[in-house]
N, C-alpha and C positions, 0 to 999 in steps of 0.2 A: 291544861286548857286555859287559854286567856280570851278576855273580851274586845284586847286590843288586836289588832291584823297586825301590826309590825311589821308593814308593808314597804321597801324603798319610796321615798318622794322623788319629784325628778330633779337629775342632777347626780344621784347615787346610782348611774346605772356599774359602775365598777362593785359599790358593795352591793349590787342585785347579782351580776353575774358570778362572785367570788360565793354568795350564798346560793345558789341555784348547783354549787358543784360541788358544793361542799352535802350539802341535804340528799342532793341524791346517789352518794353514797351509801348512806343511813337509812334500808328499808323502812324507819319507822318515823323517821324526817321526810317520806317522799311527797306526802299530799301540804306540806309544807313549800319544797322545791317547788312543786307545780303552781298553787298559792302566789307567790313571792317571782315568780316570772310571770304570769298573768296581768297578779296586779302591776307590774311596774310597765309593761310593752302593751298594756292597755291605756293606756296614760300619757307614753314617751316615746319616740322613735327610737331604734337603734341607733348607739353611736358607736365613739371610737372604743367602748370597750366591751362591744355585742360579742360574741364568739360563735359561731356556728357549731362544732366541735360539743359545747356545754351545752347546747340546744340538743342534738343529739341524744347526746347521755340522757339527758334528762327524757327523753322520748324514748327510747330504750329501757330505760329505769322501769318508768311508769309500765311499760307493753309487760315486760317479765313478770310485773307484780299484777298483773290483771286488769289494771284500774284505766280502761279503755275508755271510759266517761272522760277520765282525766287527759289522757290522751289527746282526744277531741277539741277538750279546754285550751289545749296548749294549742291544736291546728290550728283553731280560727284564729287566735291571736297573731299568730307567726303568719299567716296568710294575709294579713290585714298589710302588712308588712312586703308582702312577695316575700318569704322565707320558708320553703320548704325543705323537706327530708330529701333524702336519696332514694332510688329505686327498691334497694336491699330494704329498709325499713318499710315502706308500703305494703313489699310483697311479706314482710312478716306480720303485719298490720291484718292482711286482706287472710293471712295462711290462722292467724288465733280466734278471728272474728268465725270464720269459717269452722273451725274444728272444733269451738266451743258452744257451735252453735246459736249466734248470736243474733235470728235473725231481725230483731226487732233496729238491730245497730246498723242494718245495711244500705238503708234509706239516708243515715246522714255519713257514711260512711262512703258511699256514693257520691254525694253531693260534696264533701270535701276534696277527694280526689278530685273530680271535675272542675273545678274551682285550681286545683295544685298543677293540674294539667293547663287552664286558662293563665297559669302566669309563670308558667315556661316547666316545668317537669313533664320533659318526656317519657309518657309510656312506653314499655316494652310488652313484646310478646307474653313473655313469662309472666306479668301482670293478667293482660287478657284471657290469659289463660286459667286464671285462676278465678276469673270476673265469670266465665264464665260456666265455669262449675258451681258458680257458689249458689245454694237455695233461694231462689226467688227473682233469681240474677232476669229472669229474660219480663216481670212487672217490674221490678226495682229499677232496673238500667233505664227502660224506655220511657218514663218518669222523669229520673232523673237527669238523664243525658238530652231530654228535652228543653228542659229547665237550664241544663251547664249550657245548651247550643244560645240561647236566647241570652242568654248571661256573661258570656264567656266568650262567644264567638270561636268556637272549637270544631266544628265539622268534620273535620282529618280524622280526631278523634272519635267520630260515630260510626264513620265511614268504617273504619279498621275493627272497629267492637260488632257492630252489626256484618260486615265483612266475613268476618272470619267466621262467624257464628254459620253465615248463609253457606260460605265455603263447605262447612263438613258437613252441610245438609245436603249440600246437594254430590256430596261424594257420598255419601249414604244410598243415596236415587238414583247414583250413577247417569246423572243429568248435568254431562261434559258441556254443554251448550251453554248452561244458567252460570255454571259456574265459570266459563271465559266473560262472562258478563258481568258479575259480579270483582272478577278479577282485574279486569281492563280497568275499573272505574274506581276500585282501588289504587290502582296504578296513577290513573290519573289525579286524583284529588291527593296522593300523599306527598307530602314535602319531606318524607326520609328513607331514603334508597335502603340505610338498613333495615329498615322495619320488612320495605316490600320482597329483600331479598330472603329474609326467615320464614313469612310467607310463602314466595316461592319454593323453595326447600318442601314446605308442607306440601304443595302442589305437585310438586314433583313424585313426592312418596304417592301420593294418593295416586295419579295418574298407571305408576308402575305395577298399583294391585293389580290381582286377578279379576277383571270383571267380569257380568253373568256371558256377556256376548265376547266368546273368546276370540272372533273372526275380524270385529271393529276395534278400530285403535282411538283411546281416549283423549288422547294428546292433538287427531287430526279435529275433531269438530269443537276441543279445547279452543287451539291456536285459532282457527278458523274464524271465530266468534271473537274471539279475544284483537284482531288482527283488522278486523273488517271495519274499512274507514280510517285505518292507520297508514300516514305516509311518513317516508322520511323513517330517518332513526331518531327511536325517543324512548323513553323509558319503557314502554309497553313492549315495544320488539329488542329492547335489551333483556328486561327478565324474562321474557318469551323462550328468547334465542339460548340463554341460560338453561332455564327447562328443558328444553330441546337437547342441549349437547349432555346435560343429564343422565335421560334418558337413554341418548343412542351411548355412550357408554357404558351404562348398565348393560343393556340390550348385546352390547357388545360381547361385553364380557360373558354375561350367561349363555352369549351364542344366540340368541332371539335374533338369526341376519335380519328377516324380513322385518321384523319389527324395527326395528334400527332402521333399517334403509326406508321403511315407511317414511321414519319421524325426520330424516336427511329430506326426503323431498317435497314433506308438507314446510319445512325451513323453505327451503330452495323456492319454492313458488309464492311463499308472503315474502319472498327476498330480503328474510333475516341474513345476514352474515353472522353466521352459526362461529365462523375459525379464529375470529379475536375474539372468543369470549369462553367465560369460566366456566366449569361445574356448578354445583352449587354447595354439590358433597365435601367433604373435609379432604379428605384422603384422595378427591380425582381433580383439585382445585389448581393444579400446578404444573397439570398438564401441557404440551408446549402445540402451538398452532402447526407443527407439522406430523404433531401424533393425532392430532384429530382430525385430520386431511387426511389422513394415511388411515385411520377410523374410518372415516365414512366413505371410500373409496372403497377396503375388504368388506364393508357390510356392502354394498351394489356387489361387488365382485362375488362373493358368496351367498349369495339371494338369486344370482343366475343374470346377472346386468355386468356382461366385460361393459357394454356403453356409456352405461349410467355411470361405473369406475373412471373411465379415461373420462368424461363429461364431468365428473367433481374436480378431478385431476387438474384440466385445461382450464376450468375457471377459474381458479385458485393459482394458475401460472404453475402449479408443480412444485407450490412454496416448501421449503427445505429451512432456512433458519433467517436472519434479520439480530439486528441487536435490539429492535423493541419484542423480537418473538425468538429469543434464542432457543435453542435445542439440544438432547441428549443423544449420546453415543449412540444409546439403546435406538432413540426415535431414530434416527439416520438408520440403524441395522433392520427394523421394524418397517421403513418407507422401501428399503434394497428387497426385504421378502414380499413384499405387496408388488411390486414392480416386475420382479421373476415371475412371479405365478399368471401377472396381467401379462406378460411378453408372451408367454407360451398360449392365450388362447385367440390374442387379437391379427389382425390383417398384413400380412408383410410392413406395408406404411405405418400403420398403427405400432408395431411391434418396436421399430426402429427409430420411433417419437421415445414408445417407453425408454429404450432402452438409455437414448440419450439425455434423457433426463433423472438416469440414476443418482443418487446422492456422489457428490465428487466430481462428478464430469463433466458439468455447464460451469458450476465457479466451484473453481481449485477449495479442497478442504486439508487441513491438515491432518485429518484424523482417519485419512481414507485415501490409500493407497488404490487408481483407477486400474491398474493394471490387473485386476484381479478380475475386472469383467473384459476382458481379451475375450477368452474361450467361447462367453455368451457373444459376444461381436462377429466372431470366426461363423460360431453354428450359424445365427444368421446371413449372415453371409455365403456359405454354403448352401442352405435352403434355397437362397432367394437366387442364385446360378443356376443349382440343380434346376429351382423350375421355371427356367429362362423369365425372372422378374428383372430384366436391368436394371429399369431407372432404378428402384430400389438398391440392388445387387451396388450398383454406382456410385448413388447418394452413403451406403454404409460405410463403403470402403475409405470415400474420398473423408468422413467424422474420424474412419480409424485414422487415416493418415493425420490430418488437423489432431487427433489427441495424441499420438505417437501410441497407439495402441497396435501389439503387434500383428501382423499381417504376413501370415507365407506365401514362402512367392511361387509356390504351384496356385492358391484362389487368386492371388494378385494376377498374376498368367491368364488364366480362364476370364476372370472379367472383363480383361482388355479384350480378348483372342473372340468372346460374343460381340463385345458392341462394335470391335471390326466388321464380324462374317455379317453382323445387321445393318451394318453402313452407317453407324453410331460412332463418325469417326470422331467428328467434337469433340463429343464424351472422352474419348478413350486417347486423345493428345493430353487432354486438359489432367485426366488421372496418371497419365505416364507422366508427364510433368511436374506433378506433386508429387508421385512418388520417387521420383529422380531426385526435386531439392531434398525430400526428406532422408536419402540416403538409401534406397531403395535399391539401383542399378550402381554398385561402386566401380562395377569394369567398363562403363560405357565412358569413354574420353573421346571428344570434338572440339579440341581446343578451335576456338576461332581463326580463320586464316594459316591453318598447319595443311590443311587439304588432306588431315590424315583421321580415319574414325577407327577406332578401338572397338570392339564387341565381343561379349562374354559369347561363347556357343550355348549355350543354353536357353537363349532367349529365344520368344515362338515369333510366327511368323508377324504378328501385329506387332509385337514390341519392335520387330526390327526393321518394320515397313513407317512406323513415326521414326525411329533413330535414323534413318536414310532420309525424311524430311527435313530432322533437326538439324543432319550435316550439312546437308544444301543450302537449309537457311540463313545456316550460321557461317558460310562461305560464300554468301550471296556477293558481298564485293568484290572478293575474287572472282568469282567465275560470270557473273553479267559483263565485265569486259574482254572476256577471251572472245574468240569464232567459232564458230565451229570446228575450224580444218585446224585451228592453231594448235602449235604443236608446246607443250609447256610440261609441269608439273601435274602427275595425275593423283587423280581424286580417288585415293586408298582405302581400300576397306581391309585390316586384319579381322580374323576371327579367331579370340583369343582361347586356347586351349581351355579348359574349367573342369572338364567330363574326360575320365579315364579311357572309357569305350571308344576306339577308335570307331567302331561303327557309327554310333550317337555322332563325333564328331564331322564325321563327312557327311552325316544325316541333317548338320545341321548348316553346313555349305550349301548342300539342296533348296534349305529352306530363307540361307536368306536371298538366292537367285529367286525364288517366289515371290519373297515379302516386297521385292525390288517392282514385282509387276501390280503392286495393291496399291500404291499410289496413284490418284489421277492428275496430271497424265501418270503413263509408267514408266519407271523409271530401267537404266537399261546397266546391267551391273555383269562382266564378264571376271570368271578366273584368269590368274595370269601368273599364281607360280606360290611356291611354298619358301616361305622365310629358314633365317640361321634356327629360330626355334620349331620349327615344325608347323608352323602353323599358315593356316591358308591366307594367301591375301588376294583381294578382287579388286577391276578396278570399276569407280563410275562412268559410264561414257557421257561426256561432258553435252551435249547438243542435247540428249535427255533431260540432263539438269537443268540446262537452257528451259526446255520448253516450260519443264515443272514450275521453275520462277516463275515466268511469264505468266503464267494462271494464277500462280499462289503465292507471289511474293509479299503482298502487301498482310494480310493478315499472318503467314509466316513468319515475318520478319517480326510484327508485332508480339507472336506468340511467344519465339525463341532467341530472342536477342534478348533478356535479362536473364535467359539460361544459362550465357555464355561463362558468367564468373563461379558458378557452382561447378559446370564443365571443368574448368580451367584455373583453380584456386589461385594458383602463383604468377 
């Protein structure tokens, strides 16, 4: 013991810091260290040889050896200063005063933190959390935190300690309404999105318990309150919208449809956009904007809503991937099984939206070969024939053709052969025509100006009642200048063998004398003798085709003149 303090003067802040780290090494040098920085940062400012690091230690030192008095010594002075600890040392601060039962220390232990908080040390949860278990915490804080708001100008800071406090009161009371109140207004006064998003995370949990009323959902008079007076996107409906996709994943997963589909439509009606935004859970945080689309479409579809499905579906465009929202194999395989099970119970129309908006088929994907949904193309297509649905039956066939999805040509057949017998003849040029460029008809040849048409036997009477318009067409400057009587080159019909059955084959001579009379006008088509190959040939009677121009030349000519070069490659 000495009488002198042996104190740095100022000027010695280098022999103050080199002794402050040296002593509190030395459990029995420490109330020295503490000593010997007091006194010298009581006195002098920090300069060039303050170190923060040795500030530290020395805080550290002191906390392991008990000497929490000393501690204090050291805050206010470092405070005077703006120099505080780190998070980790408060919370071991707040974790020994706590366990050692210290409560006579928590009044200035209080007011220091507030004070460390007023010049920039942000609190975390993990602190709060310990603030408020701590004995005495709910006289001590409101005290104190009176005194730091007047002081300090902290509000944010009361907001989140009184906040949180209310929060699990009222998840105790199961009083979802107080607590979107409390929560909102949180949201509003904090200036740090992490704080309010750990928060939310707590809210979330709480929300997902079992409450006494198993029939109401907590989440809807939550958001509701929480929501009310909120426009626009702002912080309140982004952790909101968080919570929300939270839950309907949970929901999801445990199978709880209707609970999910619940929490999708109390989103949908405060018009969060639920699908750019995150979980809040660790493990569900990385989910892709077309698994949660594809999420809350099976929770409607499995809740007994095909509407409410295609309606999440359609507003969302049927989003699939984006480079700010990319997506996995799995999500694309996951969007394909939600889409099959929504085709099989919605509306022909409806059915044929889904389908072509399977993953792969509106924009080309590498990773998905579309030929695989043929088969689902086909059935439909088949249904919607069998039950005399054309336009649809029409609209399918004409997406199979545009994707080169395959199509046999007995439905191909039948589709034309109805919108014929219906007088849908528009229709039924416009799909022969596509499926001609696409490759569809290979034995049908009318080269332009040969005045000769080729035809598979096999084709029905509609296919061969447009083929008989398309020849005429595409001959049109030929024959509008013949006469009637003139005597020239005649207008040839082969019918080229395809079909072994002689029977079928002369069945199908029959049929294109028929197809000849389904044009308006009708068109007048006589046999006239059997070729070197066996095959039938017929000719046009020219004053028919006359007339046929005469009525339909103009929109004819428009139809099937850029047919000419697929007809006629070379």
């Amino acid at each position: 013991m000495c009488r002198f303090q042996h104190l740095p003067v100022e000027g010695d802040e280098k022999f103050c810091v080199d002794a402050v780290a040296k002593f509190s090494k030395h459990p029995a040098c420490l109330l020295k260290a503490g000593a010997v920085f007091t006194g010298y940062y009581q006195n002098s400012p920090p300069g060039a040889y303050f170190s923060m690091p040795v500030l530290l230690t020395l805080l550290w030192a002191l906390l392991k050896a008990g000497m929490v008095s000393h501690v204090f010594s050291v805050l206010h002075v470092s405070l005077a200063h703006k120099l505080v600890p780190d998070h980790e040392f408060l919370l071991a601060l707040f974790n020994y005063v706590r366990d050692k039962g210290l409560q006579s220390l928590i009044p200035e232990l209080m007011e220091l933190t507030f004070k460390m908080a007023g010049v920039g040390l942000e609190l975390d949860l993990d602190w709060m959390e310990n603030v408020k278990n701590t004995p005495m915490f709910q006289q001590t804080a409101q005290q104190t935190s009176h005194d730091a708001l007047v002081g300090n100008h902290n509000p944010e800071l009361l907001n989140l300690l009184h906040g949180i406090v209310e929060i699990e009161l009222c998840v105790k009371q199961e009083d979802w309404k107080r607590m979107g109140e409390v929560y909102k207004a949180l949201c509003q006064f904090s200036q740090h999105p992490n704080q309010v998003e750990r928060i939310s995370g707590r809210v979330a949990v709480a929300l997902l318990s079992e409450s006494k009323d198993k029939v109401s959902l907590p989440f809807a008079a939550f958001a509701e309150t929480a929501c009310q007076g909120e426009s626009g996107e702002n912080l309140v409906k982004s952790f909101l919208g968080r919570i929300g996709v939270t839950l309907m994943l949970r929901y999801h997963k445990n199978q709880h449809w209707t609970k999910g589909c619940r929490v999708v439509e109390v989103m949908s009606v405060l018009k969060v956009d639920y699908t750019v935004l995150k979980s809040l859970f660790g493990n569900e945080h990385g989910v892709s904007r077309c698994y949660i689309i594809s999420v809350a479409a099976e929770l409607f579809f499995l809740s007994g809503s095909v509407e409410g499905a295609l309606k999440t579906l359609r507003e969302h465009n049927w989003f699939l991937s984006s480079s700010s929202w990319p997506c996995e194999p799995a999500d694309l395989e996951r969007r394909t099984n939600v889409l099959r099970r929504l085709a099989g119970k919605t509306s022909y129309r409806d059915t044929l939206e889904v389908l072509c908006n399977l993953p792969g088929v509106k924009e080309p994907n590498d990773l998905i070969d579309i030929s695989r949904y043929s088969p689902l193309f086909a059935s439909h297509l088949q249904v919607c024939v069998e039950r005399q649905v054309l336009p649809v039956a029409s609209d399918t066939l004409d997406f199979m053709l545009c994707k080169k999805l395959a199509v046999e040509h007995p439905l191909l057949q039948a589709v034309l052969d109805k919108l014929g017998k219906q007088n849908l003849w528009l229709r039924a040029r416009e799909l022969f025509k596509h499926s001609l460029n696409v490759g569809y008809y290979p034995g049908v040849s009318a080269a332009p100006g040969s005045m000769a048409l080729i035809v598979p036997c096999q084709l029905g009477e509609v296919e061969l009642a447009i083929t008989l318009e398309m020849f005429v067409a595409l001959n049109a400057s030929a024959i509008l200048p013949l006469s009637d009587t003139a005597t020239g080159p005649p207008l040839s019909i082969t019918l080229r063998r395809t079909l072994s059955c002689e029977v079928e084959y002369i069945s199908a001579g029959n049929r294109l004398l028929s197809a000849a009379c389904l044009p308006q006008p009708k068109l007048t088509v006589h046999y006239i003798e059997v070729n070197s190959s066996q095959e039938q040939v017929f000719r046009l009677h020219v004053p028919t085709a006359h007339r046929w121009l005469r009525h339909n030349h103009s929109w004819a000519s428009e139809m099937w003149t850029q047919q000419a070069k697929c007809l006629n490659p070379n």
